[in-house]
MARBA-3410 file (N, C-alpha, C, O; in Angstrom, 1 decimal):
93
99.5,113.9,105.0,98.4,114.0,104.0,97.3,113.1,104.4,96.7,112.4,103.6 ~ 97.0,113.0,105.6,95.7,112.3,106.5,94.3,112.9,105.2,94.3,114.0,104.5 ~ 93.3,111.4,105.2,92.8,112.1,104.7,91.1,111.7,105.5,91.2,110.5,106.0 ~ 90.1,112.1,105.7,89.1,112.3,106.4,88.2,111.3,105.6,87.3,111.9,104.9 ~ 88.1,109.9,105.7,86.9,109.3,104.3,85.5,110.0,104.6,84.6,109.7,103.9
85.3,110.9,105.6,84.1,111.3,105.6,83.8,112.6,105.2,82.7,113.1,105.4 ~ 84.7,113.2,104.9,84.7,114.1,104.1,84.1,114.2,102.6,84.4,113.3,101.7 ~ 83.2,115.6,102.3,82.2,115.4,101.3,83.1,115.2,100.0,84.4,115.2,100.0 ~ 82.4,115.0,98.9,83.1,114.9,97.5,82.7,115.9,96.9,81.8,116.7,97.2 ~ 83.9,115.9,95.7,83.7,117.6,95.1,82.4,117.2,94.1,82.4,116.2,93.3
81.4,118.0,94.3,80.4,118.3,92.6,80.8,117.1,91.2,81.9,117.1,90.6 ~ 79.9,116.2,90.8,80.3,115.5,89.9,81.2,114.1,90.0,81.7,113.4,89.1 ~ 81.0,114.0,91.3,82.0,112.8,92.3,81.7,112.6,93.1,82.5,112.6,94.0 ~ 80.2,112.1,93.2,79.5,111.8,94.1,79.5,110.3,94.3,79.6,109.6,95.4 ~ 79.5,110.0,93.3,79.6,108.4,93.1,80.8,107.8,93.4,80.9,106.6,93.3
81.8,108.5,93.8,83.1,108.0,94.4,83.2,108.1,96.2,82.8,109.1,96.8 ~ 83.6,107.1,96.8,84.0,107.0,97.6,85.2,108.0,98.1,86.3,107.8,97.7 ~ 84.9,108.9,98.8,86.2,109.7,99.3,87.2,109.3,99.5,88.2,110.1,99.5 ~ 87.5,108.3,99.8,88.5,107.5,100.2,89.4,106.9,99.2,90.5,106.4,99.4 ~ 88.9,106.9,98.3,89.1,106.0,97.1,90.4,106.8,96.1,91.5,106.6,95.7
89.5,107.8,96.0,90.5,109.1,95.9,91.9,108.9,95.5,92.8,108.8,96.3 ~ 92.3,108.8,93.7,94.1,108.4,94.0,95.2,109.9,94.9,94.5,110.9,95.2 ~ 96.3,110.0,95.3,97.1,110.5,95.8,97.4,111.8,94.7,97.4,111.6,93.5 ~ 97.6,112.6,95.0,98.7,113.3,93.4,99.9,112.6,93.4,100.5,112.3,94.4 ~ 100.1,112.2,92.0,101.7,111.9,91.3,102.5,112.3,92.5,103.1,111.5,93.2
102.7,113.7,92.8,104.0,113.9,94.0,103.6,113.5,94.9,104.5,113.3,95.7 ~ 102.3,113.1,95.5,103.0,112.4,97.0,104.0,110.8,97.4,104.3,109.7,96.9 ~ 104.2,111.6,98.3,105.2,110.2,98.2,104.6,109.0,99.0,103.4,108.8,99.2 ~ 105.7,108.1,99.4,105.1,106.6,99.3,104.7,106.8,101.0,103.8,106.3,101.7 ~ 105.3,107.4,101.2,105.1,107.7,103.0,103.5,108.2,103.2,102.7,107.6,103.8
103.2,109.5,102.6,102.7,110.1,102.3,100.9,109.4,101.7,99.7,109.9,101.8 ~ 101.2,108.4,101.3,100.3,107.7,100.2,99.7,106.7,101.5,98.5,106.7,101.8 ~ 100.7,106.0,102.2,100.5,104.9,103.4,99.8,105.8,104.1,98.8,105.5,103.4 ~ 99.4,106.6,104.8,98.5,107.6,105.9,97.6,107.6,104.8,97.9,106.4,104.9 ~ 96.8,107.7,103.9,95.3,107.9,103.2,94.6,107.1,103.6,95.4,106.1,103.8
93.2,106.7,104.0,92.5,106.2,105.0,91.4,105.9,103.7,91.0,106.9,103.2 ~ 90.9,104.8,103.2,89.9,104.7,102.6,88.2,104.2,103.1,87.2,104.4,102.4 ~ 88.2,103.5,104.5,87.1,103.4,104.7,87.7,103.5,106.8,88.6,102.9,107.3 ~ 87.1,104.2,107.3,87.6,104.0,108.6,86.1,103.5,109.3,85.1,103.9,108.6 ~ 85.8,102.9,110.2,84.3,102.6,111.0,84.7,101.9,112.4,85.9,101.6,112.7
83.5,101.8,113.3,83.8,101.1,114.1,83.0,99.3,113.7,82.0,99.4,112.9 ~ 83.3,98.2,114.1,83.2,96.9,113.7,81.5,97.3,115.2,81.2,98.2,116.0 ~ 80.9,96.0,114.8,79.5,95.8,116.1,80.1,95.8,117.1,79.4,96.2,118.1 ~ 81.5,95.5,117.5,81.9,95.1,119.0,82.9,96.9,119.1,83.6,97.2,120.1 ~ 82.7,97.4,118.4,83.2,98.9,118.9,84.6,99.2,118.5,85.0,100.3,118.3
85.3,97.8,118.4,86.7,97.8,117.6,86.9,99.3,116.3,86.0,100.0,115.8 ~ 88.0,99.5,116.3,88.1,100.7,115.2,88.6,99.6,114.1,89.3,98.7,114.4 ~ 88.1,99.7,112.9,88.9,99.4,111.7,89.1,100.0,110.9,88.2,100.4,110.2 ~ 90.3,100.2,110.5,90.9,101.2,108.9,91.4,100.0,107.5,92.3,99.1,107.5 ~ 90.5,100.5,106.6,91.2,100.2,105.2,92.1,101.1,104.8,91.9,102.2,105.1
93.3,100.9,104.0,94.3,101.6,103.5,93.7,101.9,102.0,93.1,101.1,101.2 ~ 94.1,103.2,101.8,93.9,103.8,100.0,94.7,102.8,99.7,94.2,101.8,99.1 ~ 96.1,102.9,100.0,97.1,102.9,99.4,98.0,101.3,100.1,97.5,101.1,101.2 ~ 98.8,100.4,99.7,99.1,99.6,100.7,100.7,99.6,100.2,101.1,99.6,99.1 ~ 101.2,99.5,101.1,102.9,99.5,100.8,103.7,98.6,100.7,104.3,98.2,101.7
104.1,97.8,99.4,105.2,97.0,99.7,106.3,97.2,98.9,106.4,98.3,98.2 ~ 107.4,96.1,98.9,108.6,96.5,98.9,109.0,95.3,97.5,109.1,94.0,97.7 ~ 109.2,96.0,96.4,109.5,95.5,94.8,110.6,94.7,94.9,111.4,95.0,95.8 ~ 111.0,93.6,94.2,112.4,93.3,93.8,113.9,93.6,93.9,115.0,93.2,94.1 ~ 113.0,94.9,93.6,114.3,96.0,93.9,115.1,96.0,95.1,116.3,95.8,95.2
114.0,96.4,96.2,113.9,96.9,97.4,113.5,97.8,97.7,113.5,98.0,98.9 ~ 112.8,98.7,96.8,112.4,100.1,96.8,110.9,99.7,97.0,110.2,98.9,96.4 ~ 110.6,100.8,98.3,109.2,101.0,98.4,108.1,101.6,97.4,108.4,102.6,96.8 ~ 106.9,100.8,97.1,105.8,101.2,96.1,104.6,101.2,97.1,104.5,100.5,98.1 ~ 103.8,102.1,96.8,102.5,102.2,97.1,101.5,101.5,95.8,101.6,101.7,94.6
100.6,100.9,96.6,99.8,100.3,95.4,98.7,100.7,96.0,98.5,100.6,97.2 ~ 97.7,101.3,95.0,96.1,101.7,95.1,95.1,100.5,95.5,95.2,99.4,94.8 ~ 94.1,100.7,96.6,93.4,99.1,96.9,92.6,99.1,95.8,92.1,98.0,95.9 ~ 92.0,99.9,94.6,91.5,99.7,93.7,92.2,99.4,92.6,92.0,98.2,92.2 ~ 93.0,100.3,91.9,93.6,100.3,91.1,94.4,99.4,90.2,94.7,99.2,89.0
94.9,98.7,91.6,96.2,98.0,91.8,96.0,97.0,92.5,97.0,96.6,93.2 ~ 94.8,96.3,92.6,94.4,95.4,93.3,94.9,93.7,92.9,95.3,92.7,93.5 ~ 94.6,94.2,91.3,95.3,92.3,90.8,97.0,92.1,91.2,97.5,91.1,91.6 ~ 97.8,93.4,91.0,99.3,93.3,92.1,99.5,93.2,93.2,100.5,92.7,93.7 ~ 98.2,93.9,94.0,98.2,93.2,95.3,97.9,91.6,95.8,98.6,90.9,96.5
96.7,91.4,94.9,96.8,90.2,95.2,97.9,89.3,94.6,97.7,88.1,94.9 ~ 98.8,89.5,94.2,100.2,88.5,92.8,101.0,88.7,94.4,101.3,87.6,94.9 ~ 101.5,89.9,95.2,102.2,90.2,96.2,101.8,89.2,97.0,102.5,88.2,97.0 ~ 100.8,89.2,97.6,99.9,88.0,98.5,100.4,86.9,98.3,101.1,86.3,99.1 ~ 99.7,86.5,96.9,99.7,85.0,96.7,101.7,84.6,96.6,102.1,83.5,97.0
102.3,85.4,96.3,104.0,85.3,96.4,104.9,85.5,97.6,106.1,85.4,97.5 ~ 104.2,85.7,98.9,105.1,85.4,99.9,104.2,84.0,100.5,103.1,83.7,100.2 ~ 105.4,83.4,101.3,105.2,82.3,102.1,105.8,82.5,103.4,106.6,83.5,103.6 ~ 105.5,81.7,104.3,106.3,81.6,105.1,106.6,80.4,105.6,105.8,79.5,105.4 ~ 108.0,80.2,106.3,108.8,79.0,106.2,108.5,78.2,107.8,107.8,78.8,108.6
108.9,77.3,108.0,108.7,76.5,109.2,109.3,77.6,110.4,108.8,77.3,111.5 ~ 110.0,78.3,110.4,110.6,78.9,111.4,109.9,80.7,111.2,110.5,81.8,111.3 ~ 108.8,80.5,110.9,107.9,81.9,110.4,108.6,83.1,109.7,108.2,84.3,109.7 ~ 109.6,82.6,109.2,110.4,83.8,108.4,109.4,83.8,106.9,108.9,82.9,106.4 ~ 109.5,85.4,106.6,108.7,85.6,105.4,109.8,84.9,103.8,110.8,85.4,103.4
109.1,83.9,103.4,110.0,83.6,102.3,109.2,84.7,100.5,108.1,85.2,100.6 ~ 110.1,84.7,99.4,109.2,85.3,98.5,109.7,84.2,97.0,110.8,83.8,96.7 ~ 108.5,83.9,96.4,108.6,82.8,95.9,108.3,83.4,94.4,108.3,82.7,93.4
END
């Protein structure tokens, strides 16, 4: 489900970022990780990709896709809650 951020917007959704774009309900988390929200090249010619979607792994263990808009203040709580330990292992606090 690659998705093209340069690709036009439908009529009435102009003001949206194509990329921005949520997923449908059924796609899945796999599915959700490949959506491409800003792709460019940086001044030194470097490729860089923003993620729609960013993937981590709940309490549970079960993978979630979180929206970089949507879902942005749980991204950042994810962030601010791992650490890592003197021997660079990811701890979760």
């Amino acid at each position: 489900m690659s998705h093209n951020p340069t690709e036009p917007n439908e009529p009435a959704t102009e003001h949206i970022n194509p990329g921005d774009k949520k997923a449908p309900d059924s796609a899945s988390v796999d599915e959700k990780s490949e959506k491409v929200a800003v792709s460019y090249e940086d001044v030194l010619g470097s490729s860089v990709e923003v993620p729609t979607y960013f993937t981590i792994e709940d309490e549970n263990g079960e993978e979630k896709a979180l929206h970089h808009v949507e879902d942005a203040e749980e991204i950042s709580d994810v962030i601010r809650q791992a650490r890592v330990d003197d021997d660079g292992e990811r701890t979760w606090h």
